[in-house]
N, C-alpha and C positions, 0 to 999 in steps of 0.2 A: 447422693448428688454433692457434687464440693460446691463447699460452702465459700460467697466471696471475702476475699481481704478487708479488715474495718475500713480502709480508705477509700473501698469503692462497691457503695451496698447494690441491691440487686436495680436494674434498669428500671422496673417499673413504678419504682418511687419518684421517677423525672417524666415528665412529659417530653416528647420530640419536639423540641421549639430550639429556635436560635437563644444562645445564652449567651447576652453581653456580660453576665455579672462572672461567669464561666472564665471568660476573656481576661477583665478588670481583677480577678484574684489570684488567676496564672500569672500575670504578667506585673503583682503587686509583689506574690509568694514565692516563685518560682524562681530560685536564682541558680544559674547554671554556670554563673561567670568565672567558676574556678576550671570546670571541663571546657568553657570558652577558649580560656586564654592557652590549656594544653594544644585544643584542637587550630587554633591562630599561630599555634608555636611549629607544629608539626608541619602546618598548610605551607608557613615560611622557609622551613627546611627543606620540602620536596620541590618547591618551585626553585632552590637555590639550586638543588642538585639537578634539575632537570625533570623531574620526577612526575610522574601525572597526579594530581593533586584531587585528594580524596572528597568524594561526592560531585565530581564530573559525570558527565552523563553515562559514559560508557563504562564508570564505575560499579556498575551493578543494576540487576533488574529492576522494574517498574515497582514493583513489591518486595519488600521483605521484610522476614521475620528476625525478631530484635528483640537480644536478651538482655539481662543488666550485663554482662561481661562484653557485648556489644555495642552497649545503649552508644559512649562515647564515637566510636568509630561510625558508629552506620546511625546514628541520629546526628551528634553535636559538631563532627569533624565535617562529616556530607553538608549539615547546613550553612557552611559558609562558603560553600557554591552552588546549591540549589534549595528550593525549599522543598522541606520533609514535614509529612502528615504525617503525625503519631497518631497511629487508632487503639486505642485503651478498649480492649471485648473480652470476654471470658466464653467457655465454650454454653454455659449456661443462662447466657444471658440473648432471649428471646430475640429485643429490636438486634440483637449485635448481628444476627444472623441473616438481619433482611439488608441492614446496612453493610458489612463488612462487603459480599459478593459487588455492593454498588461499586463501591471506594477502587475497588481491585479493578473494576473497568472503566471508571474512570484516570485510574493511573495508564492503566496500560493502553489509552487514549492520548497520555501526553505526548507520548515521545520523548520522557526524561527529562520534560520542565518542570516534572516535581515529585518526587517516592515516598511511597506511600509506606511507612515502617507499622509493621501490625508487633504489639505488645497483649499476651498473652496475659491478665492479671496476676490470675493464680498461680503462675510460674513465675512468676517476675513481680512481685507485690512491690517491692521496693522504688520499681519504676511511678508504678498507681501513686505512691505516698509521696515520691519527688513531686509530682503532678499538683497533689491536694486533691485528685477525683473524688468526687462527692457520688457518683456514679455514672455508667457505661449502658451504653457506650458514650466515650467523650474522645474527641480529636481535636488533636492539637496543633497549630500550624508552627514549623521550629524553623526560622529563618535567622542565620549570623550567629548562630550557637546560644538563642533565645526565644522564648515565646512568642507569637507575635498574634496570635487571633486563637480561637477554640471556641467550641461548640457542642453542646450534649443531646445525644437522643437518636432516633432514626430518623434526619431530615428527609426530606423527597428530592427528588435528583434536581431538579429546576433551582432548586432551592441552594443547593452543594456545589452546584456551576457557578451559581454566582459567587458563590464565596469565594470559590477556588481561582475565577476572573477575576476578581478582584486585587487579591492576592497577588496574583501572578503579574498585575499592571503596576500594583504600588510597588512590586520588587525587581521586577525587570532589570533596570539599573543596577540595582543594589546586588543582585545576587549573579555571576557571569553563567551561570550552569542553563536560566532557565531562555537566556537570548541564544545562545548555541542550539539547546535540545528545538527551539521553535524554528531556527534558519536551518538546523540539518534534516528536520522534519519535512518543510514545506518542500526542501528538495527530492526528497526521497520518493522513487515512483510510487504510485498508487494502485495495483493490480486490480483489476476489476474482475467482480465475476464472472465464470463463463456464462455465455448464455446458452440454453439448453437447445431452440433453435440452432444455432449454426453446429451443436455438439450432434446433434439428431444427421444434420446435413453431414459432415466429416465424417461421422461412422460410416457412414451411408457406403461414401465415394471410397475411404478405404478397403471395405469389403467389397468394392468392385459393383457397385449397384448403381452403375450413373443413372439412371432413370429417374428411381428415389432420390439420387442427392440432387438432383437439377430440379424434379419437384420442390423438396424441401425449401432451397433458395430460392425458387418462384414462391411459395409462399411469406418466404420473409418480404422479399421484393413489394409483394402484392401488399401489406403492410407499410411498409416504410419505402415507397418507388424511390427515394434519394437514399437508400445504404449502397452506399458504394464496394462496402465492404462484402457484402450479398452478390452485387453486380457482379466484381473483380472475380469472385468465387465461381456464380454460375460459368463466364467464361469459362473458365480452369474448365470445369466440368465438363463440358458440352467440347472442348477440345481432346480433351483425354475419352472422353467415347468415341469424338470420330476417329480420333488414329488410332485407338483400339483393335482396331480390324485390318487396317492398311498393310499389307504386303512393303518391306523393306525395299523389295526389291524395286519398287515403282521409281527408285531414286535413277536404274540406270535405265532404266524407259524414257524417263523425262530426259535423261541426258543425250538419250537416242534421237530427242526431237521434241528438242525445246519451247517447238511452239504448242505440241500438244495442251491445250489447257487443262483436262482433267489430270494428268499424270502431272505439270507442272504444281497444281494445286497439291495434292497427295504426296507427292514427294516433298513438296514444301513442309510439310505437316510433320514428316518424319524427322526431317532435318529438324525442324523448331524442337520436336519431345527429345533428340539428341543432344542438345543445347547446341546448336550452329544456326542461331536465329539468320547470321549474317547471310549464312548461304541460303539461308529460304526466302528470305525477304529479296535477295538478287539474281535465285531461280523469277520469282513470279514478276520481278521488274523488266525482266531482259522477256518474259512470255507476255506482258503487258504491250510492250513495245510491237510486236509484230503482229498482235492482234487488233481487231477493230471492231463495232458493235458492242450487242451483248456479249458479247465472249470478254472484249478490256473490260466491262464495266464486273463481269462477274466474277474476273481477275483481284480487279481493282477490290471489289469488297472483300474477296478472300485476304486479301494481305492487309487491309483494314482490321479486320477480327483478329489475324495474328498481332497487328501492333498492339491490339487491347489486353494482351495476357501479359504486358512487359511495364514499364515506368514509363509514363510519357517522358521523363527528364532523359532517359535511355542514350547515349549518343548510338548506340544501334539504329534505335528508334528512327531518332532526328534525321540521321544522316539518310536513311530509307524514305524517309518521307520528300525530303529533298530531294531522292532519285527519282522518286513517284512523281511528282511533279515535272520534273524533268520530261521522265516519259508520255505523260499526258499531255504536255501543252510545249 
């Protein structure tokens, strides 16, 4: 078993607790202001030249791994645009291993308001003794190319949110990395799960089983009678079965004798799965017109149910409904 570096003995000589005195001797001990002023000199020069300026969001993942030969570039240069959690763990060390998987999902929750740099001790001891860790795990918060807060042990996540709130509100300002990563954040869509319901229905309808997929939607329905998105669906469904069976050819029967109302409906239907809503929707207006009774009104619903498979905003739509009226009164 490798044995830890003298600067950072094994974890379970610390209890998991917040350590202000952790904090008060990083930030007493810990001087970095010689790699400061390189990483402020570097920052000056790529923003002269145009340059994207290192520890921008888009500068690298939510996590990484950081050697001494990186320490500068990927801890001290990045913290003077975002802040960086140093996690000081060894592969040996017990809490490192309940905490380290937190930290990583918590990072990769930010959206690049703040990277989380994982330091390997045992390979990198040099880092541990910049630190003065007394032992690990310990995390350090490096903001402006300096310490700024740190804490030892495997806290509990309730507990690590708030630090990390905290943090993130006293730097806002001060740091440009972490007000970007949270405005390009909030804009960013949010894909939501599928849900296995409507996944059940789709399978359904694309294997040609309208029966079951119109089932499936009556059950959602029957659940949530306001998803509209279930509604919109069943239509679909229950359209695509009936023209399923319809002979093409009904379109030049209806044209043979326009008032007919079953061939005008039927042929309308073809027309609609062809995408020429225009001409179905002005088949059944012009077969509205010269009927009367139940025959307009069963007209009328037929082109009712087609206008629901489309956007109401539709200027097809609008403009058919317009004729409807028209023809009715």
């Amino acid at each position: 078993m490798t044995q830890p570096p003298g600067s950072a003995p094994r974890s379970g000589a610390q209890s998991a607790q917040p350590s202000p005195a952790a904090s008060a001797s990083l930030a007493g001990a810990v001087d970095l202001s010689g790699l400061k002023q390189r990483a402020e000199a570097a920052s000056q020069q790529q923003a002269a030249s145009g340059g994207q300026q290192a520890g921008s969001p888009s500068a690298g993942g939510a996590v990484i791994d950081v050697t001494e030969s990186s320490f500068q570039s990927d801890v001290v240069e990045r913290s003077m645009q975002q802040l960086v959690v140093v996690d000081l763990w060894a592969e040996w060390c017990g809490p490192c291993k309940q905490l380290g998987p937190l930290l990583d999902k918590l990072a990769n929750e930010a959206n690049g308001a703040w990277v989380l740099a994982k330091v390997d001790v045992d390979a990198n001891p040099r880092i541990a003794q910049l630190f003065g860790a007394q032992s690990i795990p310990t995390v350090v918060a490096i903001a402006g190319g300096q310490p700024v807060d740190a804490f030892s042990g495997a806290l509990p996540e309730p507990e690590i949110r708030k630090w990390l709130t905290s943090l993130l509100d006293a730097l806002r300002d001060k740091l440009p990395g972490i007000k970007a990563a949270e405005e390009a954040g909030g804009q960013a869509e949010v894909e939501e799960p599928e849900d296995p319901r409507f996944t059940e229905a789709e399978a359904a309808f694309e294997r040609g089983d309208f029966a079951e997929a119109e089932a499936a939607y009556q059950r959602i329905l029957h659940e949530e009678p306001a998803n509209t998105e279930a509604q919109a669906a069943l239509n679909q469904v229950r359209f695509a079965a009936r023209t399923d069976s319809i002979d093409p050819a009904v379109i030049e029967t209806s044209n043979a004798d326009p008032a007919d109302p079953k061939a005008a409906m039927a042929a309308a239907d073809v027309e609609v799965a062809r995408q020429r809503p225009e001409d179905a929707f002005a088949r059944l207006i012009a077969a509205i017109r010269v009927n009367a009774g139940d025959t307009k009104d069963e007209l009328r619903n037929h082109l009712v149910e087609l206008f629901e498979l489309f956007d109401p905003a539709d200027e097809r739509v609008i403009k058919a409904r317009r004729d409807l009226a028209s023809a009715l009164f």
